[in-house]
Z-matrix of the N, CA and C atoms (Angstrom, degrees):
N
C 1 1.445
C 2 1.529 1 108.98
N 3 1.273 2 107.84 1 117.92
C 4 1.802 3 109.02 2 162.75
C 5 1.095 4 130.82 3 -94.77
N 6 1.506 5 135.11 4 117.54
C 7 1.199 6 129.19 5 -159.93
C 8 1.419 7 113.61 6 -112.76
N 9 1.246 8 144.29 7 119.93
C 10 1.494 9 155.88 8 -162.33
C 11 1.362 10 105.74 9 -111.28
N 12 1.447 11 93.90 10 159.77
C 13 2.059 12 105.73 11 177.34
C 14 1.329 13 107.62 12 -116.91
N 15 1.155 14 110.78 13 145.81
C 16 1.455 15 92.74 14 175.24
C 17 1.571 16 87.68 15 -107.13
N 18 1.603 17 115.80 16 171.10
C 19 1.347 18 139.89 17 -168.89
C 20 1.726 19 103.75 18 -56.36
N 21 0.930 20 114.06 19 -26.07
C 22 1.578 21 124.79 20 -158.49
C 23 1.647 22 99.11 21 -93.54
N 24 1.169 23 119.37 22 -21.66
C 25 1.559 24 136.10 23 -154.74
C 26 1.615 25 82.41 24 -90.77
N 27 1.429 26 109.43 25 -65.85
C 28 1.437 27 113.36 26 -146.65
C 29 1.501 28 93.23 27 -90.88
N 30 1.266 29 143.47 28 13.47
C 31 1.494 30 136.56 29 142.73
C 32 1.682 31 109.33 30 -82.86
N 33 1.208 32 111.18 31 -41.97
C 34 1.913 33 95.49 32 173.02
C 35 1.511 34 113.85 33 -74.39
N 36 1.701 35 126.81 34 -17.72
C 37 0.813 36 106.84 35 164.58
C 38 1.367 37 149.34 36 -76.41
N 39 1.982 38 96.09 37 -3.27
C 40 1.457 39 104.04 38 -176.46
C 41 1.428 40 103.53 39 -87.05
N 42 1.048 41 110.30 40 10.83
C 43 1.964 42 110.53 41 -148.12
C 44 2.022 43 64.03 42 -95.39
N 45 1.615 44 124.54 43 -56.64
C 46 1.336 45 109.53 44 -139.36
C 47 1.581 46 111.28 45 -57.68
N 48 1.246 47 143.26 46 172.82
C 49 1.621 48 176.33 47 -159.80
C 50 1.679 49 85.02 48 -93.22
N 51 1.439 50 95.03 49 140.42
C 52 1.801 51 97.31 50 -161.06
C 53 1.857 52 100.41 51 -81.81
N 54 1.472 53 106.28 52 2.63
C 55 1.822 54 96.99 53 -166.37
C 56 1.801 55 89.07 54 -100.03
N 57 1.442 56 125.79 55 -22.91
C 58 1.690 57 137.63 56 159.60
C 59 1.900 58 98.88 57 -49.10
N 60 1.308 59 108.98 58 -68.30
C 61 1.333 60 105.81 59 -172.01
C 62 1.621 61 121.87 60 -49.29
N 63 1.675 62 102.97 61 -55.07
C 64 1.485 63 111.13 62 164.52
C 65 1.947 64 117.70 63 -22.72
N 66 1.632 65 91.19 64 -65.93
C 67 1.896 66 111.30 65 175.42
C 68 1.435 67 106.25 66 -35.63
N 69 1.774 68 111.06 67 -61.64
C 70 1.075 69 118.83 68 -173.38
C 71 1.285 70 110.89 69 -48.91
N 72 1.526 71 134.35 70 -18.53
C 73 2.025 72 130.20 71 -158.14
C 74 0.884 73 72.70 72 -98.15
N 75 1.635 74 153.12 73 -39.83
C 76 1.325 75 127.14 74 -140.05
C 77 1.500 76 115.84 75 -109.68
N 78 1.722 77 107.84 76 -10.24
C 79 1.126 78 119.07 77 175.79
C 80 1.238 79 111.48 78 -75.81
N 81 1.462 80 125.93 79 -42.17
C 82 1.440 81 153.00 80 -162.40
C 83 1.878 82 86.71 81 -78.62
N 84 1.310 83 125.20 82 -40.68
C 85 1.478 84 103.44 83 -177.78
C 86 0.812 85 102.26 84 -72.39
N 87 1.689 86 146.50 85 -68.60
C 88 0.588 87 159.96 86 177.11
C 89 1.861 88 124.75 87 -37.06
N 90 0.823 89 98.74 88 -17.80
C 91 1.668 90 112.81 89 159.53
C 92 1.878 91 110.18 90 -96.45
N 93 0.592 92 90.70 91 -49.10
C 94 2.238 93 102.48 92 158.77
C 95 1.403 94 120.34 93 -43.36
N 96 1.325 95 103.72 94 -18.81
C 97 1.764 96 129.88 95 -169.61
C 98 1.585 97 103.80 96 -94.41
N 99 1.577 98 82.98 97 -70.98
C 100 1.705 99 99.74 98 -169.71
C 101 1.225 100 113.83 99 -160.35
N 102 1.668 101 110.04 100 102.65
C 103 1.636 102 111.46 101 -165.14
C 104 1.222 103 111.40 102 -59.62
N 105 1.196 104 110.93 103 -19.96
C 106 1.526 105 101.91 104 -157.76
C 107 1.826 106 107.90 105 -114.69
N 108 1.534 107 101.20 106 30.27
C 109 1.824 108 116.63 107 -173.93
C 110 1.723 109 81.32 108 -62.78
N 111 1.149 110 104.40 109 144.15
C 112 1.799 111 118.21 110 162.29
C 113 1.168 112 125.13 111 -85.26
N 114 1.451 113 111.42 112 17.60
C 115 1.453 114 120.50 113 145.98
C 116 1.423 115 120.14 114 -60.03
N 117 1.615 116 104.59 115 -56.85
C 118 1.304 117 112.40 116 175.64
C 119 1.588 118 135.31 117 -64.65
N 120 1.108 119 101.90 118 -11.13
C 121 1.697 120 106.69 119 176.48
C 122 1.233 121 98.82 120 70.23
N 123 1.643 122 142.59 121 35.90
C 124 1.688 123 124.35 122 -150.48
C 125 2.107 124 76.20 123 -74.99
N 126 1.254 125 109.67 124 169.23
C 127 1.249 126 127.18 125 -164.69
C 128 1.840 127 121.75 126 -177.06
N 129 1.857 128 119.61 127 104.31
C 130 1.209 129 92.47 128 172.21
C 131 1.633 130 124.85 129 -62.87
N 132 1.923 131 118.63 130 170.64
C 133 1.455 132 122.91 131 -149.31
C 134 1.762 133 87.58 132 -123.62
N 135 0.911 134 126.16 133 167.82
C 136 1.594 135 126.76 134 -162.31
C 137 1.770 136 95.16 135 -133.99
N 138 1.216 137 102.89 136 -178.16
C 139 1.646 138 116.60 137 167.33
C 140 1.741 139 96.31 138 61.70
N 141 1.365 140 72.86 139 -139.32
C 142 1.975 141 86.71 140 -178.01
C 143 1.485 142 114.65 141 -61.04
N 144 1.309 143 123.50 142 -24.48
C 145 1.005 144 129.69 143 161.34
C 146 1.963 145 137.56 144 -64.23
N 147 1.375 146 85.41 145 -7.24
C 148 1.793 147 102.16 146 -176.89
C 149 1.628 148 107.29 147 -54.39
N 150 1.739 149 106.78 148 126.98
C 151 1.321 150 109.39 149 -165.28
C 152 1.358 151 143.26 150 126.56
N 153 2.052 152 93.52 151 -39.06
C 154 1.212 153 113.96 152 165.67
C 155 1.461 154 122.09 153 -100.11
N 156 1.291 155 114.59 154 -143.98
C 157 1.432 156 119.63 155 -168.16
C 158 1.852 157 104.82 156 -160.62
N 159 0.944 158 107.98 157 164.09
C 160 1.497 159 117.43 158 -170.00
C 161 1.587 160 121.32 159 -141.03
N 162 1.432 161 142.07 160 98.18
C 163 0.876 162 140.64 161 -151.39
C 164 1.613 163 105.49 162 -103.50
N 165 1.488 164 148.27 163 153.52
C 166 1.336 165 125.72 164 131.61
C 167 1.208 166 138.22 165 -45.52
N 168 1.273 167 135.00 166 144.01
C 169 2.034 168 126.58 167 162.53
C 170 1.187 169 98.36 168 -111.68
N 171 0.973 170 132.63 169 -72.05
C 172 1.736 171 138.39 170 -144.24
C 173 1.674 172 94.20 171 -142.80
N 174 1.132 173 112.83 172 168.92
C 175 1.891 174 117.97 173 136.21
C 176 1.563 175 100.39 174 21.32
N 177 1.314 176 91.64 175 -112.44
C 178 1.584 177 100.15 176 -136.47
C 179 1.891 178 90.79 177 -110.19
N 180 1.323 179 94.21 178 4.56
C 181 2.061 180 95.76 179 -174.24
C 182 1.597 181 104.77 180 -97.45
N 183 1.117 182 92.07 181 147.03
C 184 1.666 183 118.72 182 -154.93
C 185 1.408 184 96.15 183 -124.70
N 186 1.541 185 126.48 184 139.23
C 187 1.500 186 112.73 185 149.16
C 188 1.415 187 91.92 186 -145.37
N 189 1.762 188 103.83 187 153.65
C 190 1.668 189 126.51 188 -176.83
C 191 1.017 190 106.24 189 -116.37
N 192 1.698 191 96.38 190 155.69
C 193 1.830 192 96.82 191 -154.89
C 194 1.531 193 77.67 192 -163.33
N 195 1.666 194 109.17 193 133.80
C 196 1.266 195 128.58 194 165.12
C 197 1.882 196 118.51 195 -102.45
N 198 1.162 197 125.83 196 149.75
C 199 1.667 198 118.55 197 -170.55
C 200 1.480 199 84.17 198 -116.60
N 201 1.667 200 118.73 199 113.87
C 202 1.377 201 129.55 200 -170.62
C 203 1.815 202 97.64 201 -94.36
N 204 1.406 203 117.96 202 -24.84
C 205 1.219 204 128.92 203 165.51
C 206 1.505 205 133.92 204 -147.37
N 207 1.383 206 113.83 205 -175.00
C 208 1.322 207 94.53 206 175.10
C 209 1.460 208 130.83 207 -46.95
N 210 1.342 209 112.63 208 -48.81
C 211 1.672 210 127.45 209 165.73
C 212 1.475 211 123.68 210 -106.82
N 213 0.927 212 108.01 211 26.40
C 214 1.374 213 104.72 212 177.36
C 215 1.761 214 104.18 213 -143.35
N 216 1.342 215 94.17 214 116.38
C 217 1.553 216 106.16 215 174.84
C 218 1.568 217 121.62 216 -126.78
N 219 1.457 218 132.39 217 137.29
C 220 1.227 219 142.46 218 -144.81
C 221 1.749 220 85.82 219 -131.85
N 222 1.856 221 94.10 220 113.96
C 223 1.601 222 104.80 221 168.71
C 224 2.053 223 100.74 222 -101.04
N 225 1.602 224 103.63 223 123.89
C 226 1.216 225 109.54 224 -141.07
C 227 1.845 226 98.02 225 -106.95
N 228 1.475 227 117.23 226 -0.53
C 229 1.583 228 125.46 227 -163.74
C 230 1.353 229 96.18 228 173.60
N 231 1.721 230 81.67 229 168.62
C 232 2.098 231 93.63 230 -172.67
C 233 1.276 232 94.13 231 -178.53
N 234 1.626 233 99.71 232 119.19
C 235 1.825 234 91.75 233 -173.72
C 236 1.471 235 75.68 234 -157.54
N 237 1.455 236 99.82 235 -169.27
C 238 2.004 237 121.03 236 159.12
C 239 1.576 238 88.10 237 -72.56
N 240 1.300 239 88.54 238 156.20
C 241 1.932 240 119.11 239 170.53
C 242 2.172 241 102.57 240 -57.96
N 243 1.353 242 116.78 241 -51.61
C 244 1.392 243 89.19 242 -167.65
C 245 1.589 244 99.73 243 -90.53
N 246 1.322 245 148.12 244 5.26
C 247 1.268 246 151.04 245 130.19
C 248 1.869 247 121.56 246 -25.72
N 249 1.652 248 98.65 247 -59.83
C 250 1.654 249 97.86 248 178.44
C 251 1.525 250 109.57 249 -87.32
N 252 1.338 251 117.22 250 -37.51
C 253 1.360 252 120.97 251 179.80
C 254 1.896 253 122.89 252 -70.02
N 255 1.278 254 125.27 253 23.30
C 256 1.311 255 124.18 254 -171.39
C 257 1.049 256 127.86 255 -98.34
């Protein structure tokens, strides 16, 4: 599986608190493992969002991620839940 950022991903991610970012390496392995571990909450997203997918990080941080192919999936944002969802 290859996993990509899109431009938008890796500007909210610099914004996050370096112990958020840490979460983020471990979520991302751990999704590398097994997307669908029930740690992550992986979950399809509705509305404007129809298409993608929605993972847990931390608390209240969210990141969306579309599968453009069989192995190759593009995590596309990463914020809190009422931040991406508005």
């Amino acid at each position: 599986m290859k996993i990509r950022f899109h431009r938008n991903f890796e500007k909210q991610y610099k914004k996050l608190r370096t112990n958020e970012k840490e979460k983020v390496k471990e979520r991302l392995a751990l999704f590398i493992q097994d997307e669908f571990n029930p740690i992550l909450n992986n979950h399809p997203l509705r509305g404007k969002h129809l298409s993608y997918r929605s993972i847990n990080i931390a608390g209240d941080i969210r990141s969306i991620y579309k599968r453009i192919s069989f192995d190759i999936i593009i995590f596309v944002a990463i914020d809190t839940h009422s931040n991406l969802y508005r």
